[in-house]
N, C-alpha and C positions, 0 to 999 in steps of 0.2 A: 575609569581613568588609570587603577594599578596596573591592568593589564597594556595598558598602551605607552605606560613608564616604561613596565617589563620589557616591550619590545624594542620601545625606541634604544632602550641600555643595550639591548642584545645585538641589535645590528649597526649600532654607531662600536660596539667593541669587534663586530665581524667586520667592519666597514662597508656595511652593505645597505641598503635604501629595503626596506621590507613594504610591500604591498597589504595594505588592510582597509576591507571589509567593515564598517560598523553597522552593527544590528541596532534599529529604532522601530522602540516599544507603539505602535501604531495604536494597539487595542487589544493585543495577545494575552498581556500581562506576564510574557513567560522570559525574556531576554531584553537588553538592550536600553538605549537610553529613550526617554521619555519625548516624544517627538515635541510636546510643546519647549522645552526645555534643554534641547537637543546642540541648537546652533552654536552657543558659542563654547561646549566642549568642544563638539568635530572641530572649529574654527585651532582651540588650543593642540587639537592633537594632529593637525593638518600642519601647523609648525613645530612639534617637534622632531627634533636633528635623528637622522635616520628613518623618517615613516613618509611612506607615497599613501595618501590618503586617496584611492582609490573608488570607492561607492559609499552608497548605503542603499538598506535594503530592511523591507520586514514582512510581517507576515500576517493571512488573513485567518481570524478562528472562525468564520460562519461565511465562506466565500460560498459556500455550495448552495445557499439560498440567493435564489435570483431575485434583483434591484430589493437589495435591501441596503436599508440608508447608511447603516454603522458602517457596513464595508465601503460604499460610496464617501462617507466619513475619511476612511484611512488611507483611502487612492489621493483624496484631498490634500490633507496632511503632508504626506509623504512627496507629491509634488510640490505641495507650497514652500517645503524646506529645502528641497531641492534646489527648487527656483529663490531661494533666501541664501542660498549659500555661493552660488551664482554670482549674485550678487555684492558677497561680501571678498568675489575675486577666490572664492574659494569655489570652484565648477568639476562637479562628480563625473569620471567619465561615465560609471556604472550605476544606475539607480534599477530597482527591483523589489516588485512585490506580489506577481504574482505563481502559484503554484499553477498545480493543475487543477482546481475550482476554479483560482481566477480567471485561467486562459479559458475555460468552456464559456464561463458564464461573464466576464467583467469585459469587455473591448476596452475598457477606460483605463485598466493597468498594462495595456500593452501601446500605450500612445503618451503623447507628448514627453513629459520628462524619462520615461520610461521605457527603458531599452535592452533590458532581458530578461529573462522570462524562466522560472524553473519544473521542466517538464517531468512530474512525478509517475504517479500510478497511469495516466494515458498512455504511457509509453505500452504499458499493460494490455491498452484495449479495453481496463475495466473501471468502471466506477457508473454513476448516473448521471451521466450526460447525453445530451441531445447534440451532439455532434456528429456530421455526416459522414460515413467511412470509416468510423471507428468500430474495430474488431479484434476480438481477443487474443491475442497471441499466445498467452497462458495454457499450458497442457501437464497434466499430473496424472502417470501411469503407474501401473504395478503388474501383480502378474498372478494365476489362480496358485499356491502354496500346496491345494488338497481339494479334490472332491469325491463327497462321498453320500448316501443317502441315510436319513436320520428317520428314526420311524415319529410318528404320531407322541405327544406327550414327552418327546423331548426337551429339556431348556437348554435355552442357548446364551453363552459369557455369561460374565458376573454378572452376580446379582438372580440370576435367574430372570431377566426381565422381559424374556419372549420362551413362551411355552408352544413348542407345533402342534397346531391343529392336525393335523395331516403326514402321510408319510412326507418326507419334502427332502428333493435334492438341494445340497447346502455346498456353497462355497467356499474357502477361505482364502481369502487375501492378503499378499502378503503385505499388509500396511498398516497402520495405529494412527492415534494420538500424537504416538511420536515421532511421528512420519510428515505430520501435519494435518491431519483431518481430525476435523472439530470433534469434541466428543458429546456434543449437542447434535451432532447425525444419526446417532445412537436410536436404531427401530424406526428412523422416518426418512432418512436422505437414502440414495441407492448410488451404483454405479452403471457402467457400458461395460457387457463384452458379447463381444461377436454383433455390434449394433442394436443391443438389444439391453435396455433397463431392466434391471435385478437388486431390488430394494436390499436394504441393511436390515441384518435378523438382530435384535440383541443389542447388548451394550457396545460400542468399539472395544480392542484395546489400547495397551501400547504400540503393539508392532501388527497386531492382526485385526481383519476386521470381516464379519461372516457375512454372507448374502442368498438370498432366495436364485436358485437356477431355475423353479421350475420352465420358467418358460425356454431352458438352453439344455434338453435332456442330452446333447451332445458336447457338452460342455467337456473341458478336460484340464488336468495339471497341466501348470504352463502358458494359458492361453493372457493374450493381456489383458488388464480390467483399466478403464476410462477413468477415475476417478475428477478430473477436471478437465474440460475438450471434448472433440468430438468424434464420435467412431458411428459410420456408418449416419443414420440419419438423427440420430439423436446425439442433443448437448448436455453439458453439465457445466456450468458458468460457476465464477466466481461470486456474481452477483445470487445466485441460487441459494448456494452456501450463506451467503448474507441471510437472504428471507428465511432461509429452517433456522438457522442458528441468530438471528435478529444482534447483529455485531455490524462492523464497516468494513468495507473492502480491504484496506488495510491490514486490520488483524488477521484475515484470512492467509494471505499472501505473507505477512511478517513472523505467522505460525507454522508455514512450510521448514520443518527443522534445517539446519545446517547439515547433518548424517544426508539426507535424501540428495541425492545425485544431480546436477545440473547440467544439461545439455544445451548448449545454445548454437541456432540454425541462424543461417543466412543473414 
């Protein structure tokens, strides 16, 4: 309610009508007013001077399990106050609550009271959903730094935590940690170049991170490395990265650093 004081004072001194948005607590626990409890704030802050009381909207914490009742619970809620406010002549153009678990999996939050809808990580192509035509749009390259051959009894990055069996030709790439690849890839994820899978030697770093060529003995400074996408007939997904390093798609993509470069196609 301070914050709705705040604005009302800010825009009856601008003289202007401010559009807002209030967040109701469905089951989150994490923002907003308590949906049983809800109505006859919005009611108080829908009359005060200077505010267009616009939506409400909230959010599901367990959408991505399918017909589970709690979330079935808060699609409830959330239209019945809808429809309760309606009611009291107070009619939300905006109501919303579901993400991108709701839309795969809920049809319930995208009907009746309910009329927009906030497209997250699908926009990505990635996440687990059973949704037809969805594909990843997601691609994270780099490029080989060095290569060079390293005899037998070599160790490779800190720590020492891969020792060569064998003579072995070794890549280096130019990407880390800080780049955004997990440092849970560390000796078991690989990457693509020339269409061809070339596991991770060793620890990642920050900026670098080393790979097995043998199977690329033509390999060369320069050439690109796949690290998420696809080259030639092999993939490296987002969701991949999830099962080595056992995290949610989310952190994956939210750890891509800000420094790595974004190019956006089409």
């Amino acid at each position: 309610m301070d914050s709705a004081r705040q604005i009302s004072d800010a825009a009856v001194l601008r003289g202007l009508r401010a559009p807002v948005f209030a967040v109701i607590d469905t089951g989150m626990g994490r923002l907003g007013f308590n949906v049983g409890m809800a109505l006859d704030p919005l009611l108080e802050i829908a009359a005060m001077p200077g505010i267009s009381l616009r939506g409400i909207y909230s959010h599901f914490p367990q959408a991505n399990i399918r017909r589970d009742g709690f979330t079935a619970c808060q699609i409830s809620s959330l239209s019945n106050l809808a429809v309760r406010l309606r009611e009291s002549d107070c009619a939300m153009e905006f109501v919303h609550i579901a993400a991108s678990d709701g839309i795969c999996n809920y049809p319930a939050a995208l009907m009746h009271e309910f009329n927009l809808a906030r497209v997250g990580i699908v926009m990505y192509g990635v996440g687990d959903f059973s949704v037809p035509n969805l594909e990843p749009v997601v691609s994270m390259t780099s490029v080989l730094a060095q290569v060079r051959r390293l005899p037998a009894r070599s160790s490779i990055g800190y720590g020492r935590t891969r020792i060569l069996d064998r003579d072995t030709l070794v890549g280096t790439v130019a990407a880390g940690y800080a780049s955004g690849m997990p440092l849970e890839l560390s000796d078991k994820g690989s990457v693509i170049i020339r269409g061809r899978r070339c596991p991770i030697l060793g620890r990642i770093s920050m900026d670098f991170t080393t790979v097995d060529l043998t199977e690329l003995p033509d390999a060369c400074t320069g050439d690109r490395v796949t690290l998420l996408g696809t080259d030639g007939g092999e993939s490296i997904g987002v969701m991949d990265w999830v099962a080595l390093t056992k995290t949610h798609a989310h952190d994956i993509l939210c750890g891509i650093s800000g420094r790595t470069p974004r190019n956006y196609i089409e």
